[in-house]
N, C-alpha and C positions, 0 to 999 in steps of 0.2 A: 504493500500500500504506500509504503514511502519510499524515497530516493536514495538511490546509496552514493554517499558522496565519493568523486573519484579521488585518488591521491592526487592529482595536481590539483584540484580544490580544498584540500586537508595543507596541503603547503601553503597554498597561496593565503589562506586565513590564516596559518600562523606564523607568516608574513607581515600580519594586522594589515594585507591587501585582500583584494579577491575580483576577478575579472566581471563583465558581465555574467558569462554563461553562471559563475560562483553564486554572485547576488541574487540571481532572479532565482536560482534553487533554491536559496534560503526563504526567500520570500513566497514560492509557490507553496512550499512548507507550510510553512507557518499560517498562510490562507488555506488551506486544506484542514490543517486542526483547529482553525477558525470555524470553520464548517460543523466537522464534527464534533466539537464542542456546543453547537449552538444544537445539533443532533440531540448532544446530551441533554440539555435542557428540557424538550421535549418530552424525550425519553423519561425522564424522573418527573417529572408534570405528571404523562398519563400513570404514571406508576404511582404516586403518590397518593397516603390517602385520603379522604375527604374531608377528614379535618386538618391538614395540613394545603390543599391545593380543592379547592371545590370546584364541584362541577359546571357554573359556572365560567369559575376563572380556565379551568381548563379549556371548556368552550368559545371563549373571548381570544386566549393563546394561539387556538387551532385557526380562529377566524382571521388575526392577525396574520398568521403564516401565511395562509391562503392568499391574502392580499400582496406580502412581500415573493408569494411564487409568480403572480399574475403580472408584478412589476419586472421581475427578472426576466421573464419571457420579452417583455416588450426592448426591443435596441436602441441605443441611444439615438438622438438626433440626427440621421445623414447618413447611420448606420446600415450595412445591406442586410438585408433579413434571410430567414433560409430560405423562404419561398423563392428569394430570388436571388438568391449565392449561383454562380456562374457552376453549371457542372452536378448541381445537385438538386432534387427535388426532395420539396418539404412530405415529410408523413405525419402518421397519428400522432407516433413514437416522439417526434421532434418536440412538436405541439403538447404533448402532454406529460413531457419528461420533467424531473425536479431540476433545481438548478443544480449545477455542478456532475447532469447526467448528458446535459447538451453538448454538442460540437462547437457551440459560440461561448461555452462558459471560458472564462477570464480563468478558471484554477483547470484546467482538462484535466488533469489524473484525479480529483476530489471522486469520491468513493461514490458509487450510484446508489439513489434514496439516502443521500446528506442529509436529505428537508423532507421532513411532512409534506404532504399536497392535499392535506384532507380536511376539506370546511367545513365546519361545525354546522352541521343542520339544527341544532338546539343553540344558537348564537343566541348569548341575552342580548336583554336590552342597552344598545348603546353599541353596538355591532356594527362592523362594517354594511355600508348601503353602497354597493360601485359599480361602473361598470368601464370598459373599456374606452378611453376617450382619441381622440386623435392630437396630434398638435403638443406634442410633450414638451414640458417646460422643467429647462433643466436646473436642476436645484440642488446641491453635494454632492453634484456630479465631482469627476474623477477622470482623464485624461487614458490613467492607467486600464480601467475597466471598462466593460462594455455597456454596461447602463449603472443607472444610480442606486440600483439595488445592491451592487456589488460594493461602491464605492461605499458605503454607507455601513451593510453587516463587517466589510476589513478595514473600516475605521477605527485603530487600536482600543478605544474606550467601551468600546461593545463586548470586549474581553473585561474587564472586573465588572461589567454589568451580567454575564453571562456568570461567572465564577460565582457571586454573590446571590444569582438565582438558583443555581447548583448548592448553594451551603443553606439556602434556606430549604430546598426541595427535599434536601438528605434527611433535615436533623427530626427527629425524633418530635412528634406531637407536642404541643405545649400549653398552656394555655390558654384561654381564650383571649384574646385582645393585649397579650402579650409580643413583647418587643419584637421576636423572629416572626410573629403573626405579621403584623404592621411592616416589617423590613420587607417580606416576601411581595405582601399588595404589593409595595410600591415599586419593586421592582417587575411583575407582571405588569403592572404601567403603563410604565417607561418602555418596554417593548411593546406597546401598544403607540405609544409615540414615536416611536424607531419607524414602525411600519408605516403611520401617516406620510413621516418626512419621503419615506422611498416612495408609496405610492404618489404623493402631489411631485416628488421629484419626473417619475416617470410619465408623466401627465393623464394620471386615472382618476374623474372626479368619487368625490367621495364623500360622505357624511358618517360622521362618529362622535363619539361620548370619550372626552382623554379628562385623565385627573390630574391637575397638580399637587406638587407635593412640598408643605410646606409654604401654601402661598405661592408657587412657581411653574409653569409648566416650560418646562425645557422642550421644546423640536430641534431634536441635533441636527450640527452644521447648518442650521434657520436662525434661532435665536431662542429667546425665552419670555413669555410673557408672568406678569407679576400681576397676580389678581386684585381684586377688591377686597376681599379676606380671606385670610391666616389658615392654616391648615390645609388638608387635604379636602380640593376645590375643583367640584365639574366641570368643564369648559366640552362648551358642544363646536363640531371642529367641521367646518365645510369647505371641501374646495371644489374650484373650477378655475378652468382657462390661467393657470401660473398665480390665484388668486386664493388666498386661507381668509376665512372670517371665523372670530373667534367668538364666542356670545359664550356670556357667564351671566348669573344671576345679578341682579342690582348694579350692574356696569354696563357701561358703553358696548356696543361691539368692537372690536378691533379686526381690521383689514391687515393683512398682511401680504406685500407681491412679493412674488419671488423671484430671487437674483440669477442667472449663471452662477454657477460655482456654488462658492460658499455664503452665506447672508441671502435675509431678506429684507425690506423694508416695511415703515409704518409710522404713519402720521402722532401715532397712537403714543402720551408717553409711558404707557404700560408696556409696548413694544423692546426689548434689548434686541438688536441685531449681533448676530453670531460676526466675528470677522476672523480676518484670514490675511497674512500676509502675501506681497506678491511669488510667484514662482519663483526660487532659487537660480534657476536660467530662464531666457527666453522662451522657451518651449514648455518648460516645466509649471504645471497646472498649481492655483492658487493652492498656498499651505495656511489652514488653518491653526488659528490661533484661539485656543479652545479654553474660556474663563468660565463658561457656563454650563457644562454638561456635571449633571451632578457624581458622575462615577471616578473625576478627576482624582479625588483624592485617593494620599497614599494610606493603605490600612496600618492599623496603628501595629507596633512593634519596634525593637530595638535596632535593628537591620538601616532605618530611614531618618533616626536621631531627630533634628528639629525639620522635617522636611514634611510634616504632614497639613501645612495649611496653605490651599492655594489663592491665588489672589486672583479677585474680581478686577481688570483693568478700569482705570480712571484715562483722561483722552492723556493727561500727561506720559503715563507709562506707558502707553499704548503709542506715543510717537516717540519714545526711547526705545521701545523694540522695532520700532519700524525704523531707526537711523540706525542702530547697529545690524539688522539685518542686510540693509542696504548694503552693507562695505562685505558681509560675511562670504558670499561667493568668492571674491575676488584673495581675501586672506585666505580660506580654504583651498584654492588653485593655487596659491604659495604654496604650500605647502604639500604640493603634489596632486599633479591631477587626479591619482583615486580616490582624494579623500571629497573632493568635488562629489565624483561619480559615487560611491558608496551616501555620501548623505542622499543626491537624488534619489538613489534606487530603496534606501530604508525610511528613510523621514518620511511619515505622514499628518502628523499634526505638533505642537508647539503646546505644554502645559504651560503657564505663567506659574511662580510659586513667590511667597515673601519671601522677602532676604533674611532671615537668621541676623540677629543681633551677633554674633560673633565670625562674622564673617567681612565685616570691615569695611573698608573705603580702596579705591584706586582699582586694583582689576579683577579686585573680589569676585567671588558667584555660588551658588550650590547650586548642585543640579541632582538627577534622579531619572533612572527608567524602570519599568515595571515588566517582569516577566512575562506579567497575563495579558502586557496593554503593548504588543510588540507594532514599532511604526511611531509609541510615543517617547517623547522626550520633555521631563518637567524640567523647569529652571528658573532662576531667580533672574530679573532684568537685568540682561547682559549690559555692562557699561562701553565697552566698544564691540565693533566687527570681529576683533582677534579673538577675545576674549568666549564669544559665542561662538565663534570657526573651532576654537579647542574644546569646549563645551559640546558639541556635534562630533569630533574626533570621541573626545573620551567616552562622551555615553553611547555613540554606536558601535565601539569595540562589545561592548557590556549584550548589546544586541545583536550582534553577530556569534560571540561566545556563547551567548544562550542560545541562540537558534540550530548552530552547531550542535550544540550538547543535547538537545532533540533528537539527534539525526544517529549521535556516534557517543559509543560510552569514552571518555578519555582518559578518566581515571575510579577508581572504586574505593576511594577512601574516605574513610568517614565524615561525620559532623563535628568530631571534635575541636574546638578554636583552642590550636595553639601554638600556630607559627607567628615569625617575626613580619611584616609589613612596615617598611620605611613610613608609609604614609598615614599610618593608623596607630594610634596610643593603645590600643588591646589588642588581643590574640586573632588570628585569623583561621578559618579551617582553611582546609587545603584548598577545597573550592573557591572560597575567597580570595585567597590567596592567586589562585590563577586566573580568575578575573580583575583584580586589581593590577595585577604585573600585564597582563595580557593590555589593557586599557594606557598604562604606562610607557609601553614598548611602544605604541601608536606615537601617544604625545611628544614621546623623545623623538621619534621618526620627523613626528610633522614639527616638531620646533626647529631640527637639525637642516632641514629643506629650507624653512622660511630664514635662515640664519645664513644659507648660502646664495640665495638669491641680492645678487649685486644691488647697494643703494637702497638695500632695505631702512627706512628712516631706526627702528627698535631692533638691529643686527645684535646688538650686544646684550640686549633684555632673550634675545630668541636665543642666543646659546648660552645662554646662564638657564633657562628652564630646560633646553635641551640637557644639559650637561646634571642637573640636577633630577630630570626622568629618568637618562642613562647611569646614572649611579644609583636609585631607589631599585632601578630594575636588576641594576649587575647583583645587587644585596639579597634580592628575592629569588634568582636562580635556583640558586646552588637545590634549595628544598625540592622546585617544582623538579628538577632534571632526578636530584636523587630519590624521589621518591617511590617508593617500592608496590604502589599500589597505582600505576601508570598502565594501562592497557598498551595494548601492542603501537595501535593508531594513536594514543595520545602519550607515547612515547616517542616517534616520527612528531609529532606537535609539538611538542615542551621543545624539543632538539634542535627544529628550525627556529624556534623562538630566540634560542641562543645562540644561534649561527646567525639571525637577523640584530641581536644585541652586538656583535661580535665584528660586523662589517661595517657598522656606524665606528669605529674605532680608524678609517680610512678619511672620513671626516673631522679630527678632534676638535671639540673647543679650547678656546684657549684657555691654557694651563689654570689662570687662575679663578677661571671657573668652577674648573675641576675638579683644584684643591677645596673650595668652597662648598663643593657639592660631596665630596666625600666628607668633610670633616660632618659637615648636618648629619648625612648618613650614619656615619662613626656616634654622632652624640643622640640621633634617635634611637640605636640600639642598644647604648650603653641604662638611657632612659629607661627604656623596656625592662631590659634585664632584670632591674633593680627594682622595677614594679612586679614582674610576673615569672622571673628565675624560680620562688624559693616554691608556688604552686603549680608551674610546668614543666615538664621532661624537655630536656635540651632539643631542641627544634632545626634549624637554620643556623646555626654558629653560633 
């Protein structure tokens, strides 16, 4: 069911490169268990029992589906259809297949019956009313995929909205009007709002019953509207011709048209419009810039430290990301054209997050990607271009390493945290440990590029962080290579890692870089030792 990656692909990733044909494996990947994860959903819905998922809600789930199969069948604008694909005639099969079983799906190896296709003949009330419309208006659409249904289910934030309907659908009965009660509505919901957006995306009119939640109804990649009152709040949802009107109780109606791409508009000031920065290149379709979908955030745990509160943009911060993105192409092509190409072909949307009180002033940042939310990247307002170029470096090593780590075991060693990391004041497992170094080896790569590039105005800033990655990483080796629980293939991985640490030594910075950057080195692990020696077994040196 899934791809086995070749060794020049296993190289070229521990590389911290990877070519096209590399990228787009990862990525068909990972939209395939896109898929079937949204499968599982389903699957533990109809399975569940009725006092955890009612028949109803079941009913409402199946009726949504039905709507997002009806939009997948339809092609985007300009699009050829099968009827009238050159060489092939349309049948039953074409016409009635799920997604991901078609010849035009966007994932072709996704597994056949991905999706339910079965509409709830018991639809309550507040059910989809549709029918096929002409004249599609496109709306979260996506350059990469063939309609907007696509665009929208491998929109990374559909991943911990999918995870959190799985952890409510699993857990065990509880009682009535209890917290995992209420979590679960509202996330049945919200994929009921998921499917509007695809369906008005793919131009199918429509009437339905959508909740917000909290006073908010979110339409991903639309925007959000902010009701008259608090809580969880009906809003009756009609569309036609690229056009949503929103009626709630004791308010206004609100219109909302819909944009190309990402946003819509509304006169309305209950209306927020979703926004989206311009394409990375010319060709490359608007990247959204995602402050309002409620799945944003990071779940809580120790893993993510002060990184779990995202931030609602204000127009000021919202034109500090829009001037450092601007310069970010042009810094990340410094720094080697793959690291260009790797962000087009992974970046799908942009989290905003606050900045951490201890994270300082000048070219400060935190950032964050999430396993389940793969395409995203959270970050605190990048203060320059460079700054957000390394920010994209670092967190899609972290995306690439976990996508990889899907596909191929690399190593089989435990969870216990208790190696040395230059960059981290506690212990790390192994796995972190290789994710951290892996992420590092990048940075050092792309600092070392922008520092050889003639007339760079910050030549000496670029190789003092080069020179300071290159030594965190030369310190973190030794564990990954010697490690005894290394698979065959992630032993071939760790070994290019350090024959790619190893040929940056053709390049050096100068000396007194160096020295600077080993002595840190030198004084983080002497730090270490003396905190976490007398309760761990000797690690890394």
């Amino acid at each position: 069911m899934f791809p086995v990656v070749p060794e020049r692909a296993l190289l070229e990733l521990a590389r911290t490169e990877g070519g096209s044909d590399t990228l787009t494996l990862l990525v068909r990947d990972q939209d395939t268990r896109r898929l079937l994860l949204l499968r599982a959903v389903l699957d533990a819905a109809e399975g569940a029992e009725r006092s955890v998922c009612t028949a109803a809600q079941k009913a409402r789930l199946r009726a949504d589906w039905a709507l997002l199969t009806e939009a997948d069948r339809l092609p985007s604008p300009g699009a050829p259809t099968s009827e009238h694909r050159p060489g092939r005639a349309a049948t039953r099969r074409d016409r009635d297949a799920p997604p991901g079983a078609r010849g035009t799906s966007a994932v072709a190896d996704a597994p056949t019956g991905a999706w339910s296709t079965h509409a709830a003949d018991d639809a309550p009330t507040g059910a989809w009313r549709s029918r096929a419309g002409a004249g599609a208006a496109p709306a979260g659409g996506d350059a990469r995929f063939a309609n907007p249904a696509r665009a929208r289910l491998f929109h990374p934030l559909t991943g911990p909205w999918a995870r959190s309907c799985l952890r409510g659908l699993d857990a065990a009965p509880g009682p009535a009007g209890g917290e995992r009660e209420r979590r679960l509505r509202r996330d049945l919901a919200h994929f009921s709002a998921i499917a509007a957006v695809v369906a008005a995306g793919a131009g199918i009119p429509f009437s339905t019953r959508l909740t917000a939640r909290a006073g908010v109804l979110a339409l991903p990649s639309l925007g959000a509207l902010h009701t008259a009152r608090s809580g969880d709040v009906p809003v009756d949802v009609t569309c036609t011709e690229g056009r949503l009107v929103l009626r709630q109780a004791d308010a206004p109606d609100v219109t909302v048209h819909l944009e190309s791409g990402v946003g819509a508009w509304s006169g309305a000031l209950a209306w927020t419009p979703a926004h989206a920065l311009p394409g990375l290149t010319p060709t490359a379709p608007p990247l959204p810039l995602d402050d309002l979908d409620p799945y944003r955030e990071l779940p809580d745990g120790p893993g993510h430290g002060d990184l779990r509160t995202p931030l609602a943009l204000d127009d000021a911060e919202r034109k500090r990301w829009l001037q450092a993105w601007s310069g970010t192409a042009l810094a990340l092509r410094a720094g080697g054209a793959q690291r260009l190409a790797e962000a087009g072909a992974l970046l799908r949307c942009l989290v905003p997050l606050e900045t951490p009180p201890d994270v300082g002033t000048g070219r400060g940042s935190c950032s964050a990607t999430r396993r389940e939310a793969f395409g995203a990247l959270l970050s605190s307002t990048p203060p320059d271009p460079v700054t957000l170029a390394a920010t994209l470096v670092h967190e899609l090593q972290h995306a690439k390493l976990a996508a990889l780590s899907d596909l191929v075991t690399l190593h089989r060693a435990g969870p216990a945290a208790r190696y040395f990391a230059p960059w981290r004041a506690d212990p790390r497992p192994y796995d972190g440990l290789l994710q951290g170094t892996y992420s590092h080896l990048a940075l050092a790569a792309f600092h070392q590029r922008r520092a050889l590039v003639g007339g760079l105005p910050d030549r000496d800033w670029a190789w003092a962080q080069h020179a300071r990655y290159r030594a965190q990483v030369g310190a973190a080796l030794p564990a990954l290579v010697g490690s005894p629980d290394l698979t065959v293939r992630g032993r071939r991985f760790v070994d290019e890692m350090a024959a790619t640490h190893e040929r940056m030594a053709e390049h050096p910075a100068p000396r007194g870089h160096v020295a600077r950057a080993q002595a840190y080195v030198a004084s983080a692990r002497t730090l270490w030792t003396r905190r976490h020696a007398s309760t761990l077994p000797p690690s890394n040196g």
